[in-house]
Backbone bond lengths (Angstrom), bond angles and torsions (degrees), N, CA, C in turn:
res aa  C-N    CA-C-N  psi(-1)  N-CA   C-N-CA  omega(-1)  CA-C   N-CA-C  phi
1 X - - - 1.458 - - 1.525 109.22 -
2 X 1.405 105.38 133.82 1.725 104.02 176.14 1.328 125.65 -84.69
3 X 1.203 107.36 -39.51 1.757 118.49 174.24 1.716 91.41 -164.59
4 X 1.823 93.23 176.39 0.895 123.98 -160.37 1.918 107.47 -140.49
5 X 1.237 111.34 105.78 1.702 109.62 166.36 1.258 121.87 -89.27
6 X 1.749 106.05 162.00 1.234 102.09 -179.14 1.652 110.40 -104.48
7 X 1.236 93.97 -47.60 1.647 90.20 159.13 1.777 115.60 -112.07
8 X 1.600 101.13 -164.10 1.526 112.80 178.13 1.712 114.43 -58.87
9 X 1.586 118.03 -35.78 1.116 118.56 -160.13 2.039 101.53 -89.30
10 X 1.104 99.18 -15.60 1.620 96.75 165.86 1.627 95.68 -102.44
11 X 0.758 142.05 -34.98 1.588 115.55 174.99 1.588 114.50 -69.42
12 X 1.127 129.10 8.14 1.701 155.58 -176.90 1.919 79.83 -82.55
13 X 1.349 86.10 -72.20 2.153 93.60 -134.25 1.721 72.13 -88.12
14 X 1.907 153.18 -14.37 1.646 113.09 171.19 1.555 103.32 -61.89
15 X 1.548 126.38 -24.34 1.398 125.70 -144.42 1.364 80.44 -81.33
16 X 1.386 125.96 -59.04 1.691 106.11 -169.02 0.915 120.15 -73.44
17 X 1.714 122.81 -12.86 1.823 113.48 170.64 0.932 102.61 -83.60
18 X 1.447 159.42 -67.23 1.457 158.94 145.90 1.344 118.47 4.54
19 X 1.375 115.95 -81.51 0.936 108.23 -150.31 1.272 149.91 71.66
20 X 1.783 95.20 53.16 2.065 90.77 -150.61 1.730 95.56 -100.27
21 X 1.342 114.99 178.23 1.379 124.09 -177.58 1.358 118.12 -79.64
22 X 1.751 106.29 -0.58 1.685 113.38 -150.98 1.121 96.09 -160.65
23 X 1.775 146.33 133.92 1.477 136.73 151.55 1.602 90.25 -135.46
24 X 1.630 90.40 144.09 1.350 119.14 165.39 1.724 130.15 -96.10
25 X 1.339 93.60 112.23 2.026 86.21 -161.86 1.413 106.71 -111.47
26 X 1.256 119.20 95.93 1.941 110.54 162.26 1.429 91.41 -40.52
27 X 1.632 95.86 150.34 1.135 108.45 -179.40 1.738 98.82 -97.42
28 X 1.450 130.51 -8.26 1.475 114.53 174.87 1.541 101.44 -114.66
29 X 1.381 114.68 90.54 1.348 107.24 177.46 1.834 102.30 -103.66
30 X 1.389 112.48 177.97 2.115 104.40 158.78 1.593 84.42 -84.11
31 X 1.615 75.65 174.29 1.301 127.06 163.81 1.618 108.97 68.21
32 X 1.136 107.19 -63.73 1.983 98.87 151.61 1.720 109.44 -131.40
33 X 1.129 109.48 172.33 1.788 104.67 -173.85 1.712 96.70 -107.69
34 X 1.214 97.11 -176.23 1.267 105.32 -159.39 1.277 102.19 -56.00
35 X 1.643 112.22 -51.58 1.872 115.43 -162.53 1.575 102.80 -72.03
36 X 1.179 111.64 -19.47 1.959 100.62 166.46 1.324 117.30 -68.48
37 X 1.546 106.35 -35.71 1.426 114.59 -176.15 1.452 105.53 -72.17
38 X 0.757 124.55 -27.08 1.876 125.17 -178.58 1.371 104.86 -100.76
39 X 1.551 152.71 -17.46 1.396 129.57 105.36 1.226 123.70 25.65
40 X 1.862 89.19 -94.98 1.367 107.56 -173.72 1.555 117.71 -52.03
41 X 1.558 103.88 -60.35 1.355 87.64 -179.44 0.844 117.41 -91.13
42 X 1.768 150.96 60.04 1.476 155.56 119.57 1.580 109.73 58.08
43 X 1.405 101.25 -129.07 1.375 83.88 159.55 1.741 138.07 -132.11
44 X 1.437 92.60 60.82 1.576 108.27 163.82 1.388 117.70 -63.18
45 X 1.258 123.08 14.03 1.200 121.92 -171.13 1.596 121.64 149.54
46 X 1.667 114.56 131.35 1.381 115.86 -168.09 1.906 95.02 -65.74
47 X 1.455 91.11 166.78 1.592 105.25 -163.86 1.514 82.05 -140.01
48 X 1.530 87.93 129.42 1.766 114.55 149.31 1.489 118.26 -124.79
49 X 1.057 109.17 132.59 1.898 128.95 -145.04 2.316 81.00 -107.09
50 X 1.162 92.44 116.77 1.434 102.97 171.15 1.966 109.65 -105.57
51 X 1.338 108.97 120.92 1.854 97.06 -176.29 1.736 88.13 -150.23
52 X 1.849 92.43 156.77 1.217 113.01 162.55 1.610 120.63 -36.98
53 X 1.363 119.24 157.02 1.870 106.38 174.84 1.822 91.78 -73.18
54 X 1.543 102.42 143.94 1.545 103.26 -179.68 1.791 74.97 -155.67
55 X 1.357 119.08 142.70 1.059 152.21 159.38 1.457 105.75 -46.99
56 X 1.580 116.64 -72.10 1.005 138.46 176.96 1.760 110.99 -43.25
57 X 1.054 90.40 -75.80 1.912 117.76 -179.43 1.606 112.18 -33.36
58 X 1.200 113.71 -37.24 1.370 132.10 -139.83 2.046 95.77 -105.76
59 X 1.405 98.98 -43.47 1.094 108.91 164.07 1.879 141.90 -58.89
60 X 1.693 82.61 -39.82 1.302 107.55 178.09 1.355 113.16 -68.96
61 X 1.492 115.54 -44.76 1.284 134.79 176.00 1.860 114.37 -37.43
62 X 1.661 94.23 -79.48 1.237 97.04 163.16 1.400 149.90 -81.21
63 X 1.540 116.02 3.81 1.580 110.24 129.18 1.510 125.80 -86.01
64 X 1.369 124.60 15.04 1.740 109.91 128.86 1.030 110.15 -83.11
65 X 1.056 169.45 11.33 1.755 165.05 -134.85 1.313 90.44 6.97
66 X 1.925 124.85 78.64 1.447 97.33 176.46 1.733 86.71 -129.01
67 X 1.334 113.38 147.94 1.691 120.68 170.03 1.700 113.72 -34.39
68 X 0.882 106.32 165.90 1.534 102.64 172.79 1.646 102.48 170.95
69 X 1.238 123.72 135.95 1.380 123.67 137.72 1.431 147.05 -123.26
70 X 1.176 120.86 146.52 0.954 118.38 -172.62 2.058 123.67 -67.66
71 X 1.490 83.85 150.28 1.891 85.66 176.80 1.424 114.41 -106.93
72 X 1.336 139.00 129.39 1.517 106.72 2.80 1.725 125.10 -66.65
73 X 0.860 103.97 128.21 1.886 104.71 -177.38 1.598 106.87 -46.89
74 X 1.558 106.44 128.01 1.365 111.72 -173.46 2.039 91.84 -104.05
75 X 1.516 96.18 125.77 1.640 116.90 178.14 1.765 91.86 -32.38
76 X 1.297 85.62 -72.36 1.876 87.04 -155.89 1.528 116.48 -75.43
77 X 1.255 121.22 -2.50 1.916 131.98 164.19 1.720 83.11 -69.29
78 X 1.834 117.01 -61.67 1.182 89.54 -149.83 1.859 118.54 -90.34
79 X 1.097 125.62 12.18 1.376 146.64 179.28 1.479 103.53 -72.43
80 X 1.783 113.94 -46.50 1.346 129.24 -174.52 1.845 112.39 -79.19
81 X 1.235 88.62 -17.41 1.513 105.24 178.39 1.550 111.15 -82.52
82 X 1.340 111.10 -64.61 1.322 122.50 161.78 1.883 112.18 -32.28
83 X 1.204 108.50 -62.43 1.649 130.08 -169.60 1.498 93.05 -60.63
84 X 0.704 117.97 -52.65 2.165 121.51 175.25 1.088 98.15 -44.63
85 X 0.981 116.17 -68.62 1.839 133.87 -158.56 1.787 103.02 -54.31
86 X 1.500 113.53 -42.27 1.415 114.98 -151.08 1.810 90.99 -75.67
87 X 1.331 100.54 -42.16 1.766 124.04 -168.48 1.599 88.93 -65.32
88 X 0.920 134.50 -45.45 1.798 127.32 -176.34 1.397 119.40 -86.00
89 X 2.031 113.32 -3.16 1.464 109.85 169.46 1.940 113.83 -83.07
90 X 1.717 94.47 -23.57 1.313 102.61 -160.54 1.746 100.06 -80.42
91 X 1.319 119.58 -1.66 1.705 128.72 -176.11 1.496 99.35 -115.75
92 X 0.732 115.12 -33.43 1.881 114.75 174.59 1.862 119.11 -151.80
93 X 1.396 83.09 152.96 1.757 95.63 -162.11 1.380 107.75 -114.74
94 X 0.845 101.34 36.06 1.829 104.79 -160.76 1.541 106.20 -154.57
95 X 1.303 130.52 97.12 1.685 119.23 172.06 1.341 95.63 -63.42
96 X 1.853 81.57 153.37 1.427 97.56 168.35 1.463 113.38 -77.53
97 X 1.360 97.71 175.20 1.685 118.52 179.30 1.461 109.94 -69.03
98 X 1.321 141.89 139.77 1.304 110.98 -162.62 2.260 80.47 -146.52
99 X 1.262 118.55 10.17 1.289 123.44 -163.16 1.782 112.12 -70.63
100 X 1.437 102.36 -33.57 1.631 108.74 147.48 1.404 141.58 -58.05
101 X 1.215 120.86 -43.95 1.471 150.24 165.26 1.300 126.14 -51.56
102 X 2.073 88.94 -43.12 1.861 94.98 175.84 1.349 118.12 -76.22
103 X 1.593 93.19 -30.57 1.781 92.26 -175.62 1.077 106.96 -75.85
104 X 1.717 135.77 -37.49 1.379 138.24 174.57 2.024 108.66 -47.31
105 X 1.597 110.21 -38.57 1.597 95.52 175.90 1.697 115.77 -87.05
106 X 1.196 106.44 -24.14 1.561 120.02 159.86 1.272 106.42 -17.43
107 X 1.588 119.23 -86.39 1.130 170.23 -162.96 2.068 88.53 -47.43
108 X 1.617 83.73 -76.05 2.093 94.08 -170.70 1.427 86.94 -67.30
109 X 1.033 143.66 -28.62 2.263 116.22 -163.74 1.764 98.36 -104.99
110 X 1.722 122.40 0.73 1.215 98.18 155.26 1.430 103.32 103.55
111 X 1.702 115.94 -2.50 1.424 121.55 -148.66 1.575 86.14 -108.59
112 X 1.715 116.61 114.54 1.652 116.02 173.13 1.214 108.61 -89.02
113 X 1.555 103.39 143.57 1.847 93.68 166.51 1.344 128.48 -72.17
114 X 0.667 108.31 142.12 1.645 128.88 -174.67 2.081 102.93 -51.82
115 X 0.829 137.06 100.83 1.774 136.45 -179.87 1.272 109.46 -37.48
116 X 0.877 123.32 111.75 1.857 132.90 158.01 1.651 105.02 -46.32
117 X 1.257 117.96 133.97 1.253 123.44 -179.40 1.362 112.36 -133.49
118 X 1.502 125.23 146.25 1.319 121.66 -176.56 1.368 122.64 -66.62
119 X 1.767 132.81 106.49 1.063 130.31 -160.53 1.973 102.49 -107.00
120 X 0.961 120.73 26.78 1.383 140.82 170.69 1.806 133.93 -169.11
121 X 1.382 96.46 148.37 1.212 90.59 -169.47 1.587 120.74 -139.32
122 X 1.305 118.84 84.35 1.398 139.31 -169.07 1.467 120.62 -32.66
123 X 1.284 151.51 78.37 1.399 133.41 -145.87 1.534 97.74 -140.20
124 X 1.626 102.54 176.74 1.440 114.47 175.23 1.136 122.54 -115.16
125 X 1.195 112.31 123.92 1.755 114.02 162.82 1.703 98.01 -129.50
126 X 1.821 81.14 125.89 1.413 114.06 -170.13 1.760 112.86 35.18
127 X 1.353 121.62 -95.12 1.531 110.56 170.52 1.041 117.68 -133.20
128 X 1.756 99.45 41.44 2.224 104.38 171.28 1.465 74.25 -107.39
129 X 1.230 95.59 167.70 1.452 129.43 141.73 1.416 126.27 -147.51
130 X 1.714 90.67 135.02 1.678 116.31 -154.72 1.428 112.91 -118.10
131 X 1.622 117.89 128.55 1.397 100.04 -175.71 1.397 92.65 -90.06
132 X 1.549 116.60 156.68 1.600 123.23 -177.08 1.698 106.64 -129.01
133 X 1.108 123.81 141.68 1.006 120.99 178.65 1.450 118.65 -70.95
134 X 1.392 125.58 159.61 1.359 126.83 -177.08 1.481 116.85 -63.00
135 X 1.431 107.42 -50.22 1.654 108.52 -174.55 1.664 118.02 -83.72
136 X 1.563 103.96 5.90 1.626 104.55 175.31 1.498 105.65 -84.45
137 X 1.705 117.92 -8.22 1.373 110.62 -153.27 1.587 92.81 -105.41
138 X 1.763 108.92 132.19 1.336 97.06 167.02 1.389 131.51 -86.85
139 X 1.172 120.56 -40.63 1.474 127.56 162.95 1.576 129.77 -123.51
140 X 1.267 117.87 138.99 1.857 115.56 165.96 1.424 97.44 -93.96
141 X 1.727 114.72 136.55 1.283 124.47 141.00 1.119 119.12 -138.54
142 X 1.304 103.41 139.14 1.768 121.19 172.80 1.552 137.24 -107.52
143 X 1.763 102.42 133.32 1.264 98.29 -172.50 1.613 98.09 -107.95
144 X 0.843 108.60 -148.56 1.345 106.12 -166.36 2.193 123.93 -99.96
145 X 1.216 68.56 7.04 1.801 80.00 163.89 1.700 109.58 -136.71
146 X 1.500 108.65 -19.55 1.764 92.36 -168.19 1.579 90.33 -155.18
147 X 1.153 106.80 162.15 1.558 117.82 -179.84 1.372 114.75 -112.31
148 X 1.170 128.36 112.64 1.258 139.84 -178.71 1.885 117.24 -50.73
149 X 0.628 149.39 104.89 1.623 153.51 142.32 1.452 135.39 -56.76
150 X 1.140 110.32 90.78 1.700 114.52 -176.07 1.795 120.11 -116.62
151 X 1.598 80.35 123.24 1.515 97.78 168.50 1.613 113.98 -94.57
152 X 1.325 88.31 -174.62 1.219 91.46 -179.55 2.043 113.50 -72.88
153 X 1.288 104.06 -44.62 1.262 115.24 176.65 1.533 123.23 -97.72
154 X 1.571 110.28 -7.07 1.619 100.90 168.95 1.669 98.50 -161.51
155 X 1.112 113.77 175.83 1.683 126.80 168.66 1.463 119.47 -125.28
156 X 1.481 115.05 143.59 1.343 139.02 -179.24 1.547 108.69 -114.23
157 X 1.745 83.49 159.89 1.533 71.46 163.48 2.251 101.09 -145.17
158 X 1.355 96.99 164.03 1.264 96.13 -168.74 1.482 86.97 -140.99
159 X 1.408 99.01 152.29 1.917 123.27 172.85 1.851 122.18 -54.51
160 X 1.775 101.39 -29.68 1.629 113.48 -151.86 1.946 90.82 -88.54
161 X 1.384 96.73 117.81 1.713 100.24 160.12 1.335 140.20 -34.90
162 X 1.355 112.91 171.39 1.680 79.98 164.26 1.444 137.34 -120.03
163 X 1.339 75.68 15.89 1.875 113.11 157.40 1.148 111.65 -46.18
164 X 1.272 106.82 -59.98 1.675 130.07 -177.87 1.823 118.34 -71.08
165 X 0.867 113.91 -33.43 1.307 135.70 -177.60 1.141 104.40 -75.18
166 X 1.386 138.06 -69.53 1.813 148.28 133.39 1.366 106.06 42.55
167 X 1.757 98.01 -79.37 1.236 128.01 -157.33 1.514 125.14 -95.81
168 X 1.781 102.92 0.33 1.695 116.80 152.93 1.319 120.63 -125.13
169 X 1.284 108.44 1.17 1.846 92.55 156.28 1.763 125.37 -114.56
170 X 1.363 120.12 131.19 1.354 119.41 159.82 1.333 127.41 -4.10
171 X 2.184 100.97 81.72 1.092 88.20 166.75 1.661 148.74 -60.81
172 X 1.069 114.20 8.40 1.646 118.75 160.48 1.379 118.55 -106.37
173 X 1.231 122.53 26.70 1.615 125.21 154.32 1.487 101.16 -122.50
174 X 1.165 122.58 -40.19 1.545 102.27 -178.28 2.031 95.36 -107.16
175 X 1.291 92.26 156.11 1.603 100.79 -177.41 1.885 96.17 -136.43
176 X 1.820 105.23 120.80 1.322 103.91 -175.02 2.044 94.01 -82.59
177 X 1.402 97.74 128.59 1.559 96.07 -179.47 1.721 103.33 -108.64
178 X 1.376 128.23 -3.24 1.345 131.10 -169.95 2.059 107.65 -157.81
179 X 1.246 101.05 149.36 1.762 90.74 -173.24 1.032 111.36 -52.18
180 X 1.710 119.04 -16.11 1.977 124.92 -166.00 1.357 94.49 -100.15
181 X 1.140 125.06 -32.30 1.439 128.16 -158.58 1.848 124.41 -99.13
182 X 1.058 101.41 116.76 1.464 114.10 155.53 1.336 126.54 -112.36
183 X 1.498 137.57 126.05 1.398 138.61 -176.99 1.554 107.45 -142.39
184 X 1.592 99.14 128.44 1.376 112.33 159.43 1.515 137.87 -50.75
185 X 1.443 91.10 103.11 1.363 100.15 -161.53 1.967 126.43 -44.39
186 X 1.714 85.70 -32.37 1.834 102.42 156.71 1.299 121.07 -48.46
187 X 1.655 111.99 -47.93 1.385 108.59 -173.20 1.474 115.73 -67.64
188 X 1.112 118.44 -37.19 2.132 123.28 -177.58 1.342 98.32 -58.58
189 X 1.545 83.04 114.57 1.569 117.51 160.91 1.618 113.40 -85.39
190 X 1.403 140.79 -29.09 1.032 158.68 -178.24 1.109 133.70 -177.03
191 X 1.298 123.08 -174.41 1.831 126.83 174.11 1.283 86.17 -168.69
192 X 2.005 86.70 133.20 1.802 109.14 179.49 1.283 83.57 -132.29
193 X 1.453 98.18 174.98 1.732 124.98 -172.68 1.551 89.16 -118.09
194 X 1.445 94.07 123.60 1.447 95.67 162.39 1.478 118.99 -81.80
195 X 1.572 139.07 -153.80 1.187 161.72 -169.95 1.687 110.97 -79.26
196 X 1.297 119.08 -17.88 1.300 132.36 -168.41 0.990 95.39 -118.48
197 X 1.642 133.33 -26.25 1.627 116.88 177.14 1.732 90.47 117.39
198 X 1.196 130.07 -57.91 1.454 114.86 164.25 1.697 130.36 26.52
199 X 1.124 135.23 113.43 1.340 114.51 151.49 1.650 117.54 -76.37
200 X 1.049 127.44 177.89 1.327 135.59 167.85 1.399 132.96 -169.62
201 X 1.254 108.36 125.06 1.474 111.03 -169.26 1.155 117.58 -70.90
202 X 1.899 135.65 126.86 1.371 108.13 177.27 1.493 89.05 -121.56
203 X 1.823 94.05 145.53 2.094 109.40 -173.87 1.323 82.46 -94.68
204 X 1.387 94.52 153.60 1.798 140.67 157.25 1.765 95.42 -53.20
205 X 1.197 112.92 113.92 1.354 117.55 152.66 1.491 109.66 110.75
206 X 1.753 107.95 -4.46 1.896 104.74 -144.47 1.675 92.27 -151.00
207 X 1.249 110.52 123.46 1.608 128.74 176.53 1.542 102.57 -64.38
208 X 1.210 129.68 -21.87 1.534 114.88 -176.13 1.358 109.14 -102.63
209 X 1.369 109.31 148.06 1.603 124.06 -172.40 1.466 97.48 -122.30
210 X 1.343 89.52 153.17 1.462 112.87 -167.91 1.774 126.56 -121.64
211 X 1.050 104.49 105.73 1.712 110.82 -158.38 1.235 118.41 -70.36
212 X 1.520 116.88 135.91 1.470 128.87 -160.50 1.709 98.48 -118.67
213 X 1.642 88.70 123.00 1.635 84.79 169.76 1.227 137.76 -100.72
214 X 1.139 131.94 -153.61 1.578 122.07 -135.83 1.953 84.50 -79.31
215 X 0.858 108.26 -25.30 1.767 113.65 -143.29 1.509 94.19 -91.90
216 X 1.675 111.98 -3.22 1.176 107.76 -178.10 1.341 129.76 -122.12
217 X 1.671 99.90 -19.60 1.624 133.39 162.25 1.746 105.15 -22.71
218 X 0.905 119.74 -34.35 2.208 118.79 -162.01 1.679 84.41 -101.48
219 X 1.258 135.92 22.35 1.289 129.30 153.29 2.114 116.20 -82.58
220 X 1.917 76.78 -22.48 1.478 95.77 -165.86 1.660 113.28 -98.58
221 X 1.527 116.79 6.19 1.501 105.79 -152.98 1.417 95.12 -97.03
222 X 1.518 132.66 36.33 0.844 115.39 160.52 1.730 110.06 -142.01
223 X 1.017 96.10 46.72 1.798 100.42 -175.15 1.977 84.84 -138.93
């Protein structure tokens, strides 16, 4: 054995440091599950899918014709499993593609993918352009030609609304509190009522507050 992960996202990066002929993936691991993890690694390597006995699971498995064992791992299921595997390295060197198959058991065991979220954000200041990471940025606001970008230490600006923006970043890190406004939910330090009744967001690091409207206020009724 070469290594050993604890979740999906280290069985990601042993498969590309390794490089083994064989990985074994529970299919309910954190951080990604097995069939994301075998996704990822395509075919760097044949995959045997380890899962609870499930009726369902078990079925699905073998109308993909795909390896699998069961937990608790039975010696001689998995010896015969192993013994398959060794007999199919010495005829081909190359796993198959399996990127159809996964989503097809995805789909039958019930397992959704997880949403891709925008983990960068391409913008302008003056005539660089800098990609910035998502969680450095504390708030998007938009006026009506460009959307503002704020860090902690400087601001950008980018073309995409925040209409648009909404609907590719993690709604539980950013929270839209106004039609212009998006703010990192990390960054809020508080919300006061001004003189008019107002809510208002105040960021970590930054004298200006940022106004939440009516439609967005029950984000706040418990702080």
């Amino acid at each position: 054995m070469l290594g050993e992960a604890k979740n999906g996202e280290e069985a990601v990066q042993l498969v590309d440091s390794l490089q083994p002929d064989l990985a074994f993936l529970d299919i309910r691991m954190p951080a990604k599950t097995g069939l994301e993890a075998a996704k990822e690694i395509g075919i760097k390597s044949h995959i045997v899918f380890i899962t609870a006995y499930d009726q369902y699971a078990v079925e699905a498995f073998d109308q993909g014709a795909v390896d699998y064992v069961l937990k608790p791992a039975d010696p001689e299921r998995l010896s015969k499993t192993v013994e398959r595997l060794k007999a199919r390295l010495t005829t081909s060197t190359e796993p198959n593609d399996m990127s159809n198959m996964l989503a097809q058991l995805a789909k039958q065991l019930g397992i959704a993918p997880k949403p891709t979220y925008l983990q960068w954000i391409q913008a302008s200041i003056g005539q660089e352009l800098r990609l910035i990471p998502v969680e450095d940025i504390l708030f998007f606001q938009s006026d009506e030609k460009y959307t503002r970008v704020q860090t902690a230490s400087y601001e950008a600006l980018i073309r995409k609304p925040v209409r648009d923006l909404a609907e590719e970043l993690d709604p539980n890190l950013f929270w839209q509190i106004h039609r212009s406004t998006l703010v990192n939910s990390k960054a809020i330090s508080g919300v006061v009522r001004d003189m008019r009744g107002r809510h208002l967001v105040q960021i970590k690091g930054l004298t200006e507050k940022l106004e939440v409207s009516r439609s967005f206020v029950h984000l706040f009724k418990q702080m």
